[in-house]
C-alpha positions as CSV (number, residue, x, y, z in Angstrom):
1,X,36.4,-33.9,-10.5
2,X,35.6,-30.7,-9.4
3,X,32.2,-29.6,-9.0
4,X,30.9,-26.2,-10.2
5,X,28.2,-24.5,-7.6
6,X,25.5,-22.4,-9.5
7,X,24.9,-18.8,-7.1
8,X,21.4,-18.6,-6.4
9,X,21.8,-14.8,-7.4
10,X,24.8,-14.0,-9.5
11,X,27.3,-11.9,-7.6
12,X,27.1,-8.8,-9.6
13,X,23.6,-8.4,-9.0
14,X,24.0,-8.7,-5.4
15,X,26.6,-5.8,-5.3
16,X,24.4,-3.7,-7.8
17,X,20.6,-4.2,-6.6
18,X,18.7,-3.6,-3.4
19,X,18.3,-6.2,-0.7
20,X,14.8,-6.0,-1.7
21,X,15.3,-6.6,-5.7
22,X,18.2,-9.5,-4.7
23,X,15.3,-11.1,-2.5
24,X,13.0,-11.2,-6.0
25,X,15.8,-12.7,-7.9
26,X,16.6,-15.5,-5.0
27,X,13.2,-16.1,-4.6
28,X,12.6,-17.0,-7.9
29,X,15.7,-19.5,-7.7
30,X,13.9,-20.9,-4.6
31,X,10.6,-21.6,-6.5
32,X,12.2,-23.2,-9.6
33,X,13.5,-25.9,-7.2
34,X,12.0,-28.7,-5.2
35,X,11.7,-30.0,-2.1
36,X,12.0,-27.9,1.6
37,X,14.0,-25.4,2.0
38,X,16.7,-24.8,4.5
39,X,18.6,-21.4,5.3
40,X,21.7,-23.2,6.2
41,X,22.0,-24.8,3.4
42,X,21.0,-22.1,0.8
43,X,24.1,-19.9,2.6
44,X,26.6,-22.9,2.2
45,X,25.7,-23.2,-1.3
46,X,26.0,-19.5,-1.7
47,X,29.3,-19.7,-0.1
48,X,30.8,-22.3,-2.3
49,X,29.7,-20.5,-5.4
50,X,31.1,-17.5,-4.0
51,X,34.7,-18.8,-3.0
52,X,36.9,-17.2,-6.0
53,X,34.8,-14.1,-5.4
54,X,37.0,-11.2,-3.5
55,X,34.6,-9.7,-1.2
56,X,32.4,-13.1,-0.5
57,X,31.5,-12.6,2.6
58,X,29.8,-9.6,2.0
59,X,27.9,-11.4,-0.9
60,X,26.8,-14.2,1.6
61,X,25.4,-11.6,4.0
62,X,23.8,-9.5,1.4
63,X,22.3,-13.0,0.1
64,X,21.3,-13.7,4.0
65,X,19.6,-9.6,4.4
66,X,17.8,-11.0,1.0
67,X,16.1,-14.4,2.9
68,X,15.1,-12.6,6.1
69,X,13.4,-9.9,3.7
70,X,11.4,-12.6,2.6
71,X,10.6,-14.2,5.6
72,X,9.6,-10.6,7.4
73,X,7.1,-10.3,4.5
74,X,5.4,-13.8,4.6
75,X,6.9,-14.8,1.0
76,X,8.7,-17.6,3.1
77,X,7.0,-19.5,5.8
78,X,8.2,-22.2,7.7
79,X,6.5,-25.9,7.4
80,X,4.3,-27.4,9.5
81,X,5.7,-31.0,8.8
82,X,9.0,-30.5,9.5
83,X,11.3,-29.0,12.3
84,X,11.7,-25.0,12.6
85,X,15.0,-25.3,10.1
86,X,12.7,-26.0,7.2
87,X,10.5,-23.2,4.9
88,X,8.4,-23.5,2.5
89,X,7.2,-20.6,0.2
90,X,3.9,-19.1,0.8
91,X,1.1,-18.7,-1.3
92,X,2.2,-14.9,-1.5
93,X,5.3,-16.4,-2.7
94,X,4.5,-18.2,-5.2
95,X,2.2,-16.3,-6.9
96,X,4.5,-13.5,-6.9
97,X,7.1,-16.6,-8.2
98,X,5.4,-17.2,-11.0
99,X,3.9,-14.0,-12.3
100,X,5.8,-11.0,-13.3
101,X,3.5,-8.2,-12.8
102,X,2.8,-10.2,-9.7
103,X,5.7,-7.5,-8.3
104,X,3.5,-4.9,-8.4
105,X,0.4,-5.8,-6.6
106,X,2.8,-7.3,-3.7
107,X,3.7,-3.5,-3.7
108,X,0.6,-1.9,-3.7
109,X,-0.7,-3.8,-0.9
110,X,2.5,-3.1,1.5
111,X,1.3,0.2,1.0
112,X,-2.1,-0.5,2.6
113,X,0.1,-2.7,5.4
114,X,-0.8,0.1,8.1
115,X,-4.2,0.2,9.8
116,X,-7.2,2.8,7.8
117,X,-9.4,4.7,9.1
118,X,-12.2,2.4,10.7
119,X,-14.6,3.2,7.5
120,X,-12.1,2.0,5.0
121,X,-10.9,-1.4,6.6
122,X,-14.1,-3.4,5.7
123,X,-15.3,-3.1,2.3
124,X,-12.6,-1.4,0.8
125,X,-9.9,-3.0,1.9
126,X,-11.9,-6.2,1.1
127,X,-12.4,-5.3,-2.5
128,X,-8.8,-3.8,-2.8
129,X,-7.3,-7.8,-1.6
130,X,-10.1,-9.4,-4.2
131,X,-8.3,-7.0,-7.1
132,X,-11.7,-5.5,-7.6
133,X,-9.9,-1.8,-7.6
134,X,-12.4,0.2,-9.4
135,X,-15.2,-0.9,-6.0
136,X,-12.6,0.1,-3.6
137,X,-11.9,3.5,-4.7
138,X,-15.5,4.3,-5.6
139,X,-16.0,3.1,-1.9
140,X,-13.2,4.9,-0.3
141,X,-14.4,8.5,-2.0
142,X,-18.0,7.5,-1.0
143,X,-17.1,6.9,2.8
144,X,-15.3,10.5,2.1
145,X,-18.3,11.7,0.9
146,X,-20.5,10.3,4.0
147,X,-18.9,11.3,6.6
148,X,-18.6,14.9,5.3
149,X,-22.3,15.6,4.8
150,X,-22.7,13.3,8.6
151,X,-20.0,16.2,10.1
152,X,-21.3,19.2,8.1
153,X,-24.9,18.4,9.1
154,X,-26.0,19.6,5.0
155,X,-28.7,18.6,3.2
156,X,-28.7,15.2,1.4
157,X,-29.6,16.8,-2.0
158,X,-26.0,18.1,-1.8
159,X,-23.8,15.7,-3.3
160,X,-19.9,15.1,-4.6
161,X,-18.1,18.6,-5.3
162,X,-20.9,20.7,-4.4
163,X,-21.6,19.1,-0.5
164,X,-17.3,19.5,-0.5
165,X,-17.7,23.2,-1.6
166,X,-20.7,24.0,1.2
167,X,-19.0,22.4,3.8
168,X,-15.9,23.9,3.4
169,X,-16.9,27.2,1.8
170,X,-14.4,29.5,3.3
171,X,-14.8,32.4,5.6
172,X,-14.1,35.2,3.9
173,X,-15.4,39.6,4.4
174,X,-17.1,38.8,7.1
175,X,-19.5,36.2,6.4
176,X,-19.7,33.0,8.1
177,X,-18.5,30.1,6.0
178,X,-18.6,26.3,5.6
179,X,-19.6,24.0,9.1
180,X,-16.1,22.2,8.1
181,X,-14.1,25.0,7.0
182,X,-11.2,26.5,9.6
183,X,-12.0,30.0,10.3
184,X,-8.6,30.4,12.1
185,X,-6.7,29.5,8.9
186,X,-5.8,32.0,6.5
187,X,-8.0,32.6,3.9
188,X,-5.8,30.8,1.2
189,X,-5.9,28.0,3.0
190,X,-9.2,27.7,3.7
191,X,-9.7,27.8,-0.1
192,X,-7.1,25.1,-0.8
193,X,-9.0,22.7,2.0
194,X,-12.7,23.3,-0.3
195,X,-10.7,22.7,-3.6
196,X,-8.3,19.5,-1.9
197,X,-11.9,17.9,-1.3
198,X,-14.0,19.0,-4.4
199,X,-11.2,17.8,-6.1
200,X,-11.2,14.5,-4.8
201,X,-14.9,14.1,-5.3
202,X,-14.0,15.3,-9.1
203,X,-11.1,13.0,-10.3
204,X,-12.2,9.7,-7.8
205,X,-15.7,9.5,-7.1
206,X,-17.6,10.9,-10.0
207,X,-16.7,9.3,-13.0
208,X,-16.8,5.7,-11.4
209,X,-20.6,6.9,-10.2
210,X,-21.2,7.8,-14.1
211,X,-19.6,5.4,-16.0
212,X,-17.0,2.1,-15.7
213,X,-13.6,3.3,-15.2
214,X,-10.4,1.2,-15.6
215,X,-7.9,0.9,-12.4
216,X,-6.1,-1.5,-13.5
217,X,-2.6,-0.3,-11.4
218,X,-3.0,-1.5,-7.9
219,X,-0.3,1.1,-6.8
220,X,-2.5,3.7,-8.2
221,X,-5.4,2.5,-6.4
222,X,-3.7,2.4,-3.1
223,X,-2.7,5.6,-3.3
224,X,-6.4,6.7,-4.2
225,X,-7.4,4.6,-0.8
226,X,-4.9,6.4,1.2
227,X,-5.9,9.6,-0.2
228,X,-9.4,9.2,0.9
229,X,-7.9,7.8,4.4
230,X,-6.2,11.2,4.9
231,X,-9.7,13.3,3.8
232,X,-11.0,11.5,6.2
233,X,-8.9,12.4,9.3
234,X,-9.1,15.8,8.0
235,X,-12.8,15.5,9.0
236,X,-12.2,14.0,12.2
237,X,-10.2,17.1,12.7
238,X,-12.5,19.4,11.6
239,X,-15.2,17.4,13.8
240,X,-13.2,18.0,16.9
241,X,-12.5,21.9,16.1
242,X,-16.4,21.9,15.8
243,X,-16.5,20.2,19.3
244,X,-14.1,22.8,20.9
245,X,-15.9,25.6,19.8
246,X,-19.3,24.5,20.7
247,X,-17.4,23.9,24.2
């Protein structure tokens, strides 16, 4: 009696998709099963399903790139009660297992897997992991908003676009501009620098000061939190050319 092995991702998807989309795909075979998990025997099984298939070796090792994706991003971790051979899937893992949108929030937070800027790693990272989006980003554009009036030394009546417009008015016909603003950058740029910041202020940290607003895409707010990380080292920049000069 011959027995039929089932692929744990079928071979045309393999050749078609990413190693990270095949890793998905086998990761969900994993979590419909039971019991540990072993590497060794996943690829044996993978092999004998493969046999009849022309390039099967290639399948295997696209199938093997697939498990060590998952392993390098904590979606398979090994288990304590056994020997080193043996995985289990993580909590990461399983969530991500089990719910399809789960997929996107796995991606928004690889993009906040680097370090912040020191300001942004407490609270707002905190908030982003919790899934309360619409805090972090109101927190990120505040800490923006902070440490330009702390660097610019203006008034704190001044406040969202109009404390980004003072402190980086440009220098333009001769009259002195903005503490923050570059006066040995073309004028045009100078201009772009005011509006790049009283446009953040605008579009991210107003309306969540004035009313509720909806950010329910995680990969949206990331890239609101890394927007405000790079404001923020534009300021540390603008800090140190205001340290040179007073040098």
């Amino acid at each position: 009696m011959n027995f039929q092995y089932i692929p744990p991702v079928p071979a045309e998807q393999i050749r078609q998709l990413a190693t990270r989309d095949v890793a998905l795909l086998l990761l969900r075979h994993l979590a419909s099963g039971t019991g540990y998990l072993q590497y060794a025997s996943t690829m044996s099984s993978a092999r004998q399903a493969f046999q009849e298939e022309p390039d099967a070796d290639t399948l295997v090792n696209c199938l093997s790139d697939a498990w060590c994706w998952l392993e390098s991003h904590a979606l398979l971790s090994r288990e304590p009660s056994q020997s080193d051979a043996f995985r289990r899937i993580s909590r990461d893992g399983m969530d991500l297992a089990k719910d399809p949108q789960g997929i996107t929030r796995f991606e928004a937070r690889e993009r906040l897997s680097g370090p912040l800027h020191p300001v942004l790693e407490d609270t707002v990272r905190t908030n982003f992991d919790l899934g309360d989006y619409e805090t972090a980003c109101f927190a990120a554009m505040k800490a923006v908003e902070v440490s330009v009036r702390d660097a610019s030394g203006l008034d704190n009546s001044l406040v969202g676009v109009k404390l980004m417009r003072a402190a980086f008015q440009p220098h333009q016909n001769g009259k002195v501009g903005g503490p923050l603003a570059d006066a040995g950058a073309e004028g045009g740029e100078q201009e772009a620098a005011s509006a790049l910041f009283a446009g953040a202020m605008g579009a991210y940290k107003n309306p969540a000061s004035h009313r509720t607003v909806d950010f329910d895409d995680p990969v949206e707010a990331a890239e609101i939190i890394q927007f405000a990380d790079l404001l923020l080292r534009q300021v540390e920049r603008a800090k140190r050319r205001q340290a040179a000069a007073t040098a």
